[in-house]
Structures are given as structure tokens and as C-alpha cells.
N, C-alpha and C positions, 0 to 999 in steps of 0.2 A: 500301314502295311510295309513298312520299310525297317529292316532289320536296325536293331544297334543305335535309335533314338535318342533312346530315353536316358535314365541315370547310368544303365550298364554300360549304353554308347557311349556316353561322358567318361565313364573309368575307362574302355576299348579303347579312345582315341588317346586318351595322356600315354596308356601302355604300347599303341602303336607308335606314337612320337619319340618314348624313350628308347624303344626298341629299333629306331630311324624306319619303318616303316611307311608309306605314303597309302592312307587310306585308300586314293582314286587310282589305287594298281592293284587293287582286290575286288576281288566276287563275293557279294555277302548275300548270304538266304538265310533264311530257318530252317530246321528241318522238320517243323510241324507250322502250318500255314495259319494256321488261326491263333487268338489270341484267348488264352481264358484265364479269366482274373477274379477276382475278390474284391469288392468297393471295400476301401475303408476311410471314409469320409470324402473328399475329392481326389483320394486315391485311387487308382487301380492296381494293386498286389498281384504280379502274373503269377498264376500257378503251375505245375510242372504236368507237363503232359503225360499221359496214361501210355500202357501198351498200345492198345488200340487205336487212339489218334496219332500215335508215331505211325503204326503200320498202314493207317490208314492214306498218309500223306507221303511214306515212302516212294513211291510209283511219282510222284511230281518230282523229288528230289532226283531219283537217278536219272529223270528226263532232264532237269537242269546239268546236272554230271556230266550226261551225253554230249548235251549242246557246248558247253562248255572246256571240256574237254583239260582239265585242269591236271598237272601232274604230283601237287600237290596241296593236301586237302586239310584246313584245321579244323578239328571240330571240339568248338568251345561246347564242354560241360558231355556230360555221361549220354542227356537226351540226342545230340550228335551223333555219338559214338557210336550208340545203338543202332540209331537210323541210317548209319552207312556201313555198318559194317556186321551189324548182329552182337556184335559184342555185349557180354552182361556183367564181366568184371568190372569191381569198383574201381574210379576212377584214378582212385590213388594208388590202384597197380599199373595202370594203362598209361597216367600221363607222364610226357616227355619222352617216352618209345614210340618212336616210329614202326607204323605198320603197312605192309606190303600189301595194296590190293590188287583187284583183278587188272590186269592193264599198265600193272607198273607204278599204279597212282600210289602213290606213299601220303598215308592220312599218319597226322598227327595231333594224335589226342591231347587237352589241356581244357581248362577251367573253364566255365562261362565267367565273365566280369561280371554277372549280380553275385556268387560266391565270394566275393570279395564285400559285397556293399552289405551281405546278411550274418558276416563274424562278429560278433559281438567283442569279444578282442580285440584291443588296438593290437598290440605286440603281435597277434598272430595274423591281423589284416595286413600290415606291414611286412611281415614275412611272406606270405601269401602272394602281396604284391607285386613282393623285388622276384622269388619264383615266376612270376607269370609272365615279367618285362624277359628274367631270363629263357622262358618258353620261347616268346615270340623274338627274340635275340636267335634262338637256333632254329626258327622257322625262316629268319631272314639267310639266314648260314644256308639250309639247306634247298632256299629256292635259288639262294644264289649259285650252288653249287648245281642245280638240274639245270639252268638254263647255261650253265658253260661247256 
């Protein structure tokens, strides 16, 4: 039940280090609470979650939001973006624009790290990459900028 484990954690955490981020000064959730995958062979292949089970799990999320009270929010990959914010644009118009929500919280949209681990392109995993370290490069910029 713990977000950012598995192979995507593994890619999450080298891009937080390059990015000087300290994992254990972030809040990490899902924004759909269960997990639904695909065996293929001792694998589990997560799959992307429906309309439905985002909305369905919304209502836990904004209750985390609440308690939380975060001024600035990432949300790795499209399934995030939707479930905070309704948004339906593709992500590659959304990401690295900072967006103004209710309450001042500025969410900033970017990639999930399994999009990284499912380009079959090296050259374009590698550029995908260095993009992502620089997403989280201006997430650092820009928390660092809220809390002064």
C-alpha cells in the first residue's frame, strides 16, 4: 500500500537525488487507492486506472489535501492531474505549467516514472529523463521559493 516501491520508486528516487530532493520531506499518495494489474508470469503489470475508479477515490484524496494542507502539489502522470484538478488535457500540454488551485496550492503537473521504464527508446528514455530530473529541479525552485 505504500506509494513509489517498486521499479517506478527506484527511477523516483535516483530523479529525486539528482534533483537534491530529500525523499523524507515529501507527502506521497496515489490518487487511486488500489492497485490493478496484469500477472505476467511473477509479474504484476499495474494498469492505468478508469474514469470511474479515479472518481471513485477522489473524495479520499481531497481529504488527504485537507489534512495535509500542502502548498504545493506534484502530480506524477495525467491519472494525478485529473484527480486533482479535472483536468483532461494531454499531458504533454500540461507538464511543467504550473497551475493555480483553489486555496493558492499551485499543482505541478509532470510525468509518472513508469513512463520512463515503458519507452522502448533508449535516446528518448534518456531525454525523458534528463526532462523529469529538470521538472523536479523546478519543483525544488518553486517550494523553495513558497516557503520564503
Amino acid at each position: 500500500g505504500r506509494p513509489f516501491v517498486g521499479p517506478a520508486g527506484k527511477v523516483f528516487d535516483a530523479v529525486l537525488k539528482e534533483a537534491d530532493i530529500a525523499r523524507d520531506t515529501l507527502y506521497l499518495t496515489n490518487a487511486v487507492k488500489h492497485f490493478k494489474y496484469e500477472p505476467r508470469g511473477k509479474r504484476r503489470i499495474h494498469q492505468k486506472p478508469d474514469r470511474n475508479e479515479i472518481e471513485h477515490c477522489r473524495w479520499w484524496l481531497a481529504k488527504e489535501v485537507e489534512l495535509v494542507k500542502p502548498k504545493l502539489i506534484v502530480a506524477l502522470g495525467a491519472t494525478a492531474v485529473f484527480a486533482l484538478s479535472g483536468e483532461r488535457k494531454p499531458l504533454s500540454q500540461l507538464r511543467g505549467k504550473p497551475i493555480t488551485m483553489q486555496g493558492d496550492v499551485v499543482l505541478y503537473p509532470t510525468i509518472h516514472p513508469s513512463f520512463l521504464l515503458r519507452l522502448p527508446d533508449e535516446a528518448e528514455r534518456k531525454r525523458q529523463h534528463t526532462l523529469f530530473i529538470e521538472d523536479m529541479q523546478m519543483v525544488r525552485h518553486l517550494a523553495e521559493t513558497m516557503a520564503a
